[in-house]
C-alpha positions as CSV (number, residue, x, y, z in Angstrom):
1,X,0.0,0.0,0.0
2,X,1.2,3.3,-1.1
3,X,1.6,6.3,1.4
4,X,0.0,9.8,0.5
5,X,1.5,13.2,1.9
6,X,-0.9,15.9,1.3
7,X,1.5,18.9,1.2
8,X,0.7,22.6,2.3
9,X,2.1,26.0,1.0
10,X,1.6,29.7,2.2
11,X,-0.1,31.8,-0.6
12,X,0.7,35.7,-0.1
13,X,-2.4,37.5,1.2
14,X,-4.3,34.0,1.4
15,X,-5.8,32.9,4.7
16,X,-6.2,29.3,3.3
17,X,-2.9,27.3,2.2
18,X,-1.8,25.7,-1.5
19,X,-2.2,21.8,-1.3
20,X,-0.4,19.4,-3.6
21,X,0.3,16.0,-3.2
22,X,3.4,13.8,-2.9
23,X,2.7,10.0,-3.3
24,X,5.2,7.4,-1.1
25,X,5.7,4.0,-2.3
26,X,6.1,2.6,1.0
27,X,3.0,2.3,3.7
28,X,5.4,3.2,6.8
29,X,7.5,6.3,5.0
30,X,7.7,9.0,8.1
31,X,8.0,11.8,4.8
32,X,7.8,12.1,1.6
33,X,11.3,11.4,-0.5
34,X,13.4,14.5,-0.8
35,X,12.9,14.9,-4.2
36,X,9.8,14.2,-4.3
37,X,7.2,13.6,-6.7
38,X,4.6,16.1,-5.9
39,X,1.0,16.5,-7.7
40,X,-0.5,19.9,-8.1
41,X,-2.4,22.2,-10.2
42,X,-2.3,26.0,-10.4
43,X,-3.6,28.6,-12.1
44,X,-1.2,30.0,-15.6
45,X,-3.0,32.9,-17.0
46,X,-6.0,32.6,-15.8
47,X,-6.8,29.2,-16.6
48,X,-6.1,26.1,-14.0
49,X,-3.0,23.7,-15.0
50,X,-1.5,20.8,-13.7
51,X,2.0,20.9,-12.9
52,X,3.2,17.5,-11.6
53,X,7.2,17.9,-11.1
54,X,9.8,16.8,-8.7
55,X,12.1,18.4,-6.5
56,X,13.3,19.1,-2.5
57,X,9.5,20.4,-0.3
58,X,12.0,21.5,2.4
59,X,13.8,23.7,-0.5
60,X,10.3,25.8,-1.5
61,X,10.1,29.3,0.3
62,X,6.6,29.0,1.0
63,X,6.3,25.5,2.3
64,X,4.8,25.0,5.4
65,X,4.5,20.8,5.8
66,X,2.9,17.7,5.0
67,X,-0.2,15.8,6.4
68,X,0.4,11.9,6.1
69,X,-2.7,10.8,4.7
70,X,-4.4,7.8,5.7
71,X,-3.5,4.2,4.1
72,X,-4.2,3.9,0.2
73,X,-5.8,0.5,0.3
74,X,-6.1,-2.2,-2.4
75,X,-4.1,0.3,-5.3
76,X,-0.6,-0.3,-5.5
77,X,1.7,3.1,-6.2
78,X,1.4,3.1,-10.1
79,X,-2.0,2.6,-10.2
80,X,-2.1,5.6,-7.3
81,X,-0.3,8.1,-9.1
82,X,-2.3,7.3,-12.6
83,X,-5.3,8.0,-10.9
84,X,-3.2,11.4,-9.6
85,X,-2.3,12.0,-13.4
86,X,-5.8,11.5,-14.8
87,X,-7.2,14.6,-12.3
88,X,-8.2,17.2,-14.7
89,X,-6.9,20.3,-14.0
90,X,-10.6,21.9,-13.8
91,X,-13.2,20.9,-12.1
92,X,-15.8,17.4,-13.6
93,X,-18.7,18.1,-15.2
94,X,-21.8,18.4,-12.5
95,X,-19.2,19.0,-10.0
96,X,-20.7,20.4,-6.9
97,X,-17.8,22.3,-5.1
98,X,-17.4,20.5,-1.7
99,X,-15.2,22.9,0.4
100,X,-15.3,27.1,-1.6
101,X,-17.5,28.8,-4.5
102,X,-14.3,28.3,-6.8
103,X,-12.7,25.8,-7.9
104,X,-9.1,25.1,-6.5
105,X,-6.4,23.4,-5.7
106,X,-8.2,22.0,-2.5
107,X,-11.3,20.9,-4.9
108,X,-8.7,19.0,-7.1
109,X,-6.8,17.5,-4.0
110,X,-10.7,16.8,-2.8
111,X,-12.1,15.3,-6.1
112,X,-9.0,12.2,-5.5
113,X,-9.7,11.8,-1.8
114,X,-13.8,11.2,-2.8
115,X,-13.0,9.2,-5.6
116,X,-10.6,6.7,-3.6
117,X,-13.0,6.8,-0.5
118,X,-16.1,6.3,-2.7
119,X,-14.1,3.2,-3.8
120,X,-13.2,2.0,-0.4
121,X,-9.6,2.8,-0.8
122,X,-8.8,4.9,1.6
123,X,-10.8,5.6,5.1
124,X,-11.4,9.3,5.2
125,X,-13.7,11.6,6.3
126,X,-14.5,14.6,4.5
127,X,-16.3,16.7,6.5
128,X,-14.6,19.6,8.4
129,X,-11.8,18.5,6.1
130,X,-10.5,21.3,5.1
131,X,-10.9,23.3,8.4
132,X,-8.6,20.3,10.4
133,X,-6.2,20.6,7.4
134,X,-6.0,24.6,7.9
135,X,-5.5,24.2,11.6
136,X,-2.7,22.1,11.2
137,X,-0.7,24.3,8.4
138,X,-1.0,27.1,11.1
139,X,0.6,25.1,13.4
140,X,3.4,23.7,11.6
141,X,4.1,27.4,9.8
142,X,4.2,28.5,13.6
143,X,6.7,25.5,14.5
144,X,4.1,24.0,17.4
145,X,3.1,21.3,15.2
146,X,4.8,17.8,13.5
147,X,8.2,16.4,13.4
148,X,10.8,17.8,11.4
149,X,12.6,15.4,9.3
150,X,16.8,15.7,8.3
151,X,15.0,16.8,4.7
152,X,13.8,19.8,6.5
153,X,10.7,18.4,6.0
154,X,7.8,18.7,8.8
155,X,5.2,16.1,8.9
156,X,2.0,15.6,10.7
157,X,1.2,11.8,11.1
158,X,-2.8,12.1,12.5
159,X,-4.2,9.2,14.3
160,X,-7.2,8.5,11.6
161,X,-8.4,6.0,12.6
């Protein structure tokens, strides 16, 4: 089973955080691997992109940390990150926006965790998500929250269950 970092990013002037996520091959992994695949989309003049890459989280200016998801169950890590890779970068048809008015990068990041928790893959609950999530990146920008890693890498590791 596949590990899932959910990693958070201070937008200027934003009181919410940027979310992308970094996939783990390994079901134990304390952090994400520095480099790092991460999984994100942004916006590029005006219209919402995806911009997968790689590189060092601890490196970025404006990052913050990473939540450890709970376990991906019953998809190995390729078949993970192709479902990652299949997100559109804007939001389904008929999509009802779970968390804001707009869409965003926490709808795309939500859109995954539905789909693999519609599927029984991974034992989340959704509601008062986004709020927990926001709590949490204001902790760990303020240094109160999560273990820091030798990649200069905080991580939250919840008990979900």
């Amino acid at each position: 089973m596949p590990s899932l970092f959910l990693c958070l990013y201070k937008r200027r002037g934003a009181t919410d955080y940027h979310w992308a996520l970094a996939p783990h091959q390994e079901t134990d992994a304390t952090a994400p691997y520095n480099p790092t695949n991460f999984y994100q989309i942004d916006t590029y003049w005006g219209n919402w992109v995806t911009t997968h890459g790689s590189g060092f989280l601890g490196n970025a200016n404006q990052f913050v940390g990473c939540v450890k998801l709970p376990p991906v169950e019953f998809v190995d890590y390729p078949e993970l990150t192709h479902r990652i890779n299949a997100l559109s970068a804007t939001p389904p048809v008929g999509y009802s926006m779970y968390y804001g008015v707009a869409w965003s990068c926490i709808e795309w990041v939500l859109v995954l965790l539905r789909q693999l928790a519609e599927g029984g893959h991974i034992n989340i609950d959704l509601q008062g998500f986004v709020a927990m999530i926001t709590g949490w990146a204001r902790q760990m920008q303020n240094g109160t929250l999560g273990v820091v890693y030798n990649n200069n890498v905080r991580v939250v590791t919840p008990n979900w269950s």
